[in-house]
C-alpha positions, 0 to 999 in steps of 0.5 A, a space after each residue: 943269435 939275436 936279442 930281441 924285446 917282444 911287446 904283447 897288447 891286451 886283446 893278444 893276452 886276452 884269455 887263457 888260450 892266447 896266453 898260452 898261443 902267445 907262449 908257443 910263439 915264443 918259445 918257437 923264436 927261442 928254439 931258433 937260437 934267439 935270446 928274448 925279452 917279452 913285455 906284455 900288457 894286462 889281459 883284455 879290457 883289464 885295465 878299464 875294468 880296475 878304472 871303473 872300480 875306482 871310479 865307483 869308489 871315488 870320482 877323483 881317484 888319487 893319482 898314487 893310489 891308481 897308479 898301485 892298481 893299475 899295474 896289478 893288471 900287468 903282474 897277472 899276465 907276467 905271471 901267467 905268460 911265465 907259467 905257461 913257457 915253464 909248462 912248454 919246458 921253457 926257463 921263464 921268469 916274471 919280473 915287474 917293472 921295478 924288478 927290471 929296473 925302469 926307473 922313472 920320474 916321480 911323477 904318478 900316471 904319467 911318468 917318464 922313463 929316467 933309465 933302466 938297470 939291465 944288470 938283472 936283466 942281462 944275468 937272467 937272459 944270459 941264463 938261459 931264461 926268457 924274462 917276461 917284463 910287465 909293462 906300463 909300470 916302473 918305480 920313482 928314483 926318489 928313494 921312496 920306491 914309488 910304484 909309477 905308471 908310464 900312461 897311455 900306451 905305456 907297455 909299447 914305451 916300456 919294450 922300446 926303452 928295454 930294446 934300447 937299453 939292452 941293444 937289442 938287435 930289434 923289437 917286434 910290437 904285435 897287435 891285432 892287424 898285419 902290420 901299419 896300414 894306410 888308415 884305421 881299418 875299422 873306417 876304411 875296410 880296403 886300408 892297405 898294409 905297408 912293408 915299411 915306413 919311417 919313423 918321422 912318418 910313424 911319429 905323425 901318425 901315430 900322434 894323429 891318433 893311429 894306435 898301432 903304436 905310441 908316440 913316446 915308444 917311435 920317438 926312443 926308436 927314433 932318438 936310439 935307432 931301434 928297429 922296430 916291426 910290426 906284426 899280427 899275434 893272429 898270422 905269421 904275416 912278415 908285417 911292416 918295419 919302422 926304419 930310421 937314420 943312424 942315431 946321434 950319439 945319445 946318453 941311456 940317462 935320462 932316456 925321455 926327457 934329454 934333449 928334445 931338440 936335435 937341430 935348429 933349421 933355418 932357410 932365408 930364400 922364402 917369401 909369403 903370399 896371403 889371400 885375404 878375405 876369401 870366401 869360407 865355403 867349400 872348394 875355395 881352397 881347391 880352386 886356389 891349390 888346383 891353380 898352383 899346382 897347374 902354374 907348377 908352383 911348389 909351396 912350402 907352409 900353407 895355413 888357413 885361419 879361424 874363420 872370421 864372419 863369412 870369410 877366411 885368410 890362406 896364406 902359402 910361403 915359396 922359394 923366392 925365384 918362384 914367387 912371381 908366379 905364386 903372386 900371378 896365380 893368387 892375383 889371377 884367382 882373387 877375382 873370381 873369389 870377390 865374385 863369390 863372396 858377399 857384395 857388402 863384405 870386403 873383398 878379397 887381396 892379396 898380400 906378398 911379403 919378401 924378405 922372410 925366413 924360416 927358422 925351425 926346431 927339430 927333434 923327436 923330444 918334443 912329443 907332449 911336452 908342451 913345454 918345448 914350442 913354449 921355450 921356443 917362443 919365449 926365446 924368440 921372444 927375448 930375442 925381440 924377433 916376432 913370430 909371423 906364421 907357426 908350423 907345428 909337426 911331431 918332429 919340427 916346429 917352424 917360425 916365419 920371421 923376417 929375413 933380417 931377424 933369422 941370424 939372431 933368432 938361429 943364435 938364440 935357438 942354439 943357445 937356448 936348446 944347446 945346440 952347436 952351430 954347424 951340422 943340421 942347423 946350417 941350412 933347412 934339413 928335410 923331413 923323412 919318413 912315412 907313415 899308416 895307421 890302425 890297430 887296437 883300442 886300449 893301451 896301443 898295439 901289441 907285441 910280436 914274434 918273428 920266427 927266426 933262423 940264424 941271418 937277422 930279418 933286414 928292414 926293407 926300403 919304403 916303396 912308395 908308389 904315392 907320396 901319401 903314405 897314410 891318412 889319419 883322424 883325430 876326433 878328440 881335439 877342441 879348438 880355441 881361438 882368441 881374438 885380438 891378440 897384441 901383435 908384438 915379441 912375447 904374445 905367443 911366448 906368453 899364451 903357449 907358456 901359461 898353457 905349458 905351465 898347466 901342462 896343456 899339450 897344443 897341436 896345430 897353430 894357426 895365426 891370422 893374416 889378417 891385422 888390424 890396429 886397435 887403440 893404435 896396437 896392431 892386432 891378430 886372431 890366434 887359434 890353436 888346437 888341444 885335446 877335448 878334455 883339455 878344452 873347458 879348462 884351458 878356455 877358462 884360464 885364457 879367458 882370466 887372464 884375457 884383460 890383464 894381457 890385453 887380449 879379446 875373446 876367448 872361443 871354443 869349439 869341440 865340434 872339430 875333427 882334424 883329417 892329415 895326409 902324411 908321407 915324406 914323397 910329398 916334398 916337391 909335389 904341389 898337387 898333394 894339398 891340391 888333391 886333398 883340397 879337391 876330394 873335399 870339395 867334391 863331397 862339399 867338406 867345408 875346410 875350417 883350418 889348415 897347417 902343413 909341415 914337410 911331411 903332413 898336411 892337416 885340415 880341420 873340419 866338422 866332427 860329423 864330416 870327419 870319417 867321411 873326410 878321411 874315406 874320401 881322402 884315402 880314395 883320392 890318393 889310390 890307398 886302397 888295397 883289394 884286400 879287407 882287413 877285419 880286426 879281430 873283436 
């Protein structure tokens, strides 16, 4: 007998009639000798519609007083689900999310999972009775018993937390497409369906704006290994499974806010090569990687910074014994880019720089919470060790910093984050995983049912027939760039730690290549992106304090849209980023910003290429499926 945790969505509980489908589902995985906790959102647009009460009552509604609304909407469906499965002659019982015992932090809208009391839980399931859990919602340990919400895809957080606490044999999450796919159907009719990928994949995806599944619920999966399975409420499709490694040994206390790192990386056989100056123009960017790939010169890190006037910095790092051909090939190519650009601009270099490492922090804690790369930064800071290239991924944040400053720099990490010497940090640990996407607007994804006989269903290996496993859009960043920013120990600690404080999230960081002295102080561009809503204000407190840390203009632009490829078999393959670059080109998709992790490469173009981008891309890589998946309205 299994004990599984079932995840519903609104559209899968949108009506009367899928309540009652959603209940025979249930009631069958039951009668095949399985025990089940089922978690369900509110019915259908539900909770948009209870939004725009508020809003009609107050423009800043208070935050506590939303929070009591919105997790009404949960209770209906609880109570109905629960109904229906008695009608069916089936034990049921409703609870909340205080009822279940999530306790969370005292924070309104967007709490995070502390820990859950399973006593009442564990006694009901072993009566017999199907507990149908609302998700979204749990109480503060505060005393006070304030009613929380977990905020965005807060039922998908709530089943995977309560598969963890319980040891659940897998949770299935049902939504309203088969499984994970390649990209957004509703952009790309052919997307295909994926039998499996990993959770490190799915994190990337998934924080790209893929809703089939939340970041926070693939980062407890990951941290606590539960399996997870994605499936349709519509079919009896088998889905796609999201798989990961055998977790560390990790407390149930503190269940989202312990440790967000996991491991401190380094690898000291890197150097860096910069083109300066290069044309920004559509195909640049293919041109250099096409040749790269060619040479067989495989990179690790590539970024290309905020634009500057007509012309942008590309800067790649490499092994060491394969840098003389990365240099030849940059060499080689500079002068067909000086050719390009304006006679009167400067012309394009090269840069090389030995005697580089790259040190990285890695864990699946890290997800909104701005805080983390902030702490980094300041530690490095600290330490005196200056930040020369940013990589940033869901699960690992990089620095490049020189060779002679990676042993102090590890040391301050490990103590930092506690984490002992030895183990992951010894040395540069990969990234796996895979990753599709697709699914449901509104609170992300929906759960699943998976009919059972007695042997567990087995999580199949990712196949991989390309080493990009998923495209994904994300329309709703901002991007900020500040120039002239002092290039010393503490700059980047200070900028990420001001917007760590106003609880401001960064994705992407690129920093300049490019360095000049001003007043005799080296300085760089900085650009880095946010959330659009997060845009107006984080410009506005950048630019107040601009003169008092002797930095220059502040820029925004929400006209940027971000396209990434993401898959763990690009490892060791130059002509991914080549390919990518290429199918952009060829539809002459300017590429405004670039930053790579192992597992994904992003480029920022102009939000009204960006739908256009992500087809063009998931054709080059042969994604595509013969069949068209519709979602359901």
């Amino acid at each position: 007998m299994a004990l599984i945790v079932q995840k519903y969505g609104g559209t899968s509980v949108g009506s009367v009639e899928r309540i009652q489908a959603v209940a025979q589902r249930v009631y069958n995985t039951v009668k095949a000798g399985n025990s089940l906790v089922v978690v369900v959102s509110a019915m259908g647009k539900t909770t948009d519609g209870l939004v725009k009460l508020a809003n009609e009552i107050s423009p800043n509604p208070n935050r506590r007083e939303m929070d009591m609304l919105l997790s009404t909407g949960e209770q209906v469906t609880i109570a109905l689900l629960s109904m229906a499965l008695q009608e069916l002659g089936q034990p049921a019982i409703s609870m909340t999310g205080a009822q279940v015992g999530i306790v969370t932090e005292a924070e309104h809208s967007r709490a995070r999972i502390l820990h859950i009391e399973t006593t009442r839980l564990t006694r009901h399931i072993n009566a017999g009775k199907v507990v149908v859990v609302a998700g979204f919602q749990g109480t503060s340990s505060a005393g006070e018993m304030e009613i929380t919400t977990l905020g965005r895809g807060g039922s998908d957080t709530s089943a995977v937390a309560i598969a963890a606490a319980l040891q659940a044999n897998f949770c299935e999450i049902y939504t309203d497409v088969p499984g994970i796919l390649t990209t957004d159907p509703r952009l790309v009719a052919e997307a295909q369906l994926m039998d499996a990928i990993t959770c490190n994949e799915m994190l990337e995806l998934a924080s790209l704006g893929a809703k089939v599944l939340h970041p926070r619920a693939v980062e407890i999966a990951r941290n606590y290994g539960v399996p997870l399975v994605v499936r349709s409420s519509w079919t009896d499709a088998p889905g796609t499974w999201v798989t990961s490694a055998k977790p560390q040994g990790r407390s149930l206390i503190n269940l989202e806010i312990a440790r967000p790192v996991d491991a401190v990386e380094f690898d000291t056989d890197q150097a860096k090569v910069a083109l300066l100056r290069v044309p920004d123009k559509p195909g640049v960017a293919a041109r250099l990687f096409g040749e790269i790939s060619r040479q067989k010169v495989d990179v690790d890190l590539i970024i290309q910074s905020v634009h500057e006037g007509n012309s942008n910095d590309i800067a790649f790092t490499v092994t060491t014994p394969i840098l003389k051909r990365a240099e030849a090939v940059a060499a080689a190519i500079a002068p067909a880019l000086r050719s390009q650009s304006n006679p009167k601009s400067d012309e394009a270099e090269v840069m090389v720089e030995h005697n580089i490492a790259k040190v990285s922090i890695a864990g699946a804690g890290m997800i909104g919470r701005p805080g983390v790369a902030a702490k980094m930064f300041a530690t490095l800071a600290e330490a005196g060790v200056n930040i020369q290239m940013i990589s940033t991924s869901e699960v690992k944040v990089s620095c490049v910093v020189d060779a002679v400053e990676c042993d102090r720099a590890v040391n301050a990490l490990r103590s930092a984050f506690e984490i002992e010497a030895g183990g992951q940090g010894a040395g540069e640990a990969g990234e796996a995983g895979e990753a599709g996407e697709a699914g449901e607007a509104g609170e992300a994804g929906e759960n699943k049912l998976i009919f059972l006989s007695s042997p567990l269903p087995t999580p199949h290996s990712p196949l991989p027939t390309s080493p990009v496993r998923g495209v994904a859009l994300d329309l709703n960043q901002a991007r900020l760039a500040i120039r002239q920013l002092p290039d010393r120990p503490g700059m980047a600690a200070k900028l990420f730690g001001l917007l760590a404080q106003h609880n401001i999230s960064v994705d992407m960081i690129i920093q300049s290549q490019r360095c000049r002295v001003i007043d005799g102080v080296p300085r760089r561009d900085i650009a880095f992106t946010v959330s659009r809503i997060d845009g107006e204000s984080a410009k506005k407190m950048l630019t107040q304090v601009a003169a008092e840390l002797g930095w220059g203009e502040v820029v925004l632009d929400s006209a940027i849209a971000k396209v990434s490829i993401v898959g763990a078999g690009m490892v060791g393959q130059p002509g991914v980023a080549a390919k990518m670059f290429e199918a952009l080109a060829e539809h002459q998709i300017n590429i405004q910003m670039i930053a790579t992790s192992e597992i994904k490469i992003s480029c920022v173009v102009a939000q009204e290429q960006g739908v256009k981008a992500l087809q063009v891309i998931h054709a080059a890589f042969g994604l595509a499926g013969s069949e068209k998946f519709v979602v359901p309205a």
